[in-house]
Wavefront OBJ file of the C-alpha trace (Angstrom):
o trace
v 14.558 -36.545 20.621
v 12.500 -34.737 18.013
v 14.718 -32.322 15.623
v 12.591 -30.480 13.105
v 14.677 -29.788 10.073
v 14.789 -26.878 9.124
v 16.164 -25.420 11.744
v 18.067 -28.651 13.021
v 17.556 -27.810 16.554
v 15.877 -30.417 19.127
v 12.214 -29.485 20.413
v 12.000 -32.036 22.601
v 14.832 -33.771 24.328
v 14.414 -37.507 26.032
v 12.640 -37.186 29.405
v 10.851 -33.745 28.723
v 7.016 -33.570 28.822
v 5.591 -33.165 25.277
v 3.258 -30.223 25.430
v 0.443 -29.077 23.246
v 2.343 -26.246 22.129
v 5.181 -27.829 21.135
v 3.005 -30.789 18.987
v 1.073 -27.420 17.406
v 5.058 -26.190 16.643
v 5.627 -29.260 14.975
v 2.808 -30.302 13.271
v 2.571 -26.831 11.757
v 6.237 -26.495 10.517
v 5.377 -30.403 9.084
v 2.117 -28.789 6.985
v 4.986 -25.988 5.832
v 7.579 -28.468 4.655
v 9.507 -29.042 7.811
v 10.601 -32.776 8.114
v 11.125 -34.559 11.576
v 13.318 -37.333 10.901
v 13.825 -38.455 14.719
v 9.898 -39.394 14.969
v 9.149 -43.239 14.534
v 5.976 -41.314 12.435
v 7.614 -38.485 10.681
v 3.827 -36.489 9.917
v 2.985 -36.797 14.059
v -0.260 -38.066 13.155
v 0.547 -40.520 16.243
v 3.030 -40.164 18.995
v 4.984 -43.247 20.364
v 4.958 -42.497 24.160
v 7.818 -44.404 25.669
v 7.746 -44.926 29.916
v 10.545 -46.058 32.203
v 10.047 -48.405 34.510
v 11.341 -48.145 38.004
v 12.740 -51.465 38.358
l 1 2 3 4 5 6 7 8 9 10 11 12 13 14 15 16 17 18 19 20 21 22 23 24 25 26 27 28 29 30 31 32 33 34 35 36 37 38 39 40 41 42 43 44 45 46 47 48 49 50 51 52 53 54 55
C-alpha cells in the first residue's frame, strides 16, 4: 500500500495496477514535501514490483 502523507489516504492498495498517473501523483507531491512512508524507497526513484505466484 502506498499512503502519501499529507493527505493520509492510500493511492494504491495491494493488488491494484500502478499507473503512470498515479507514479506522476506521487512523485510530484514527493518534490512538494509529501512523504510516502509505506514505499521500501520513500523518493520512488525505484519501485519494488512484488508478483504472486500461482502455486
Amino acid at each position: 500500500m502506498l499512503t502519501p502523507y499529507p493527505p493520509g489516504i492510500p493511492a494504491v492498495l495491494p493488488g491494484e495496477v500502478l499507473t503512470g498517473p498515479v507514479l506522476q501523483y506521487l512523485r510530484s507531491g514527493i518534490e512538494a514535501g509529501m512523504n510516502v512512508p509505506d514505499a521500501v524507497d520513500t523518493r520512488l526513484s525505484t519501485v519494488r514490483v512484488m508478483v504472486e505466484s500461482d502455486g
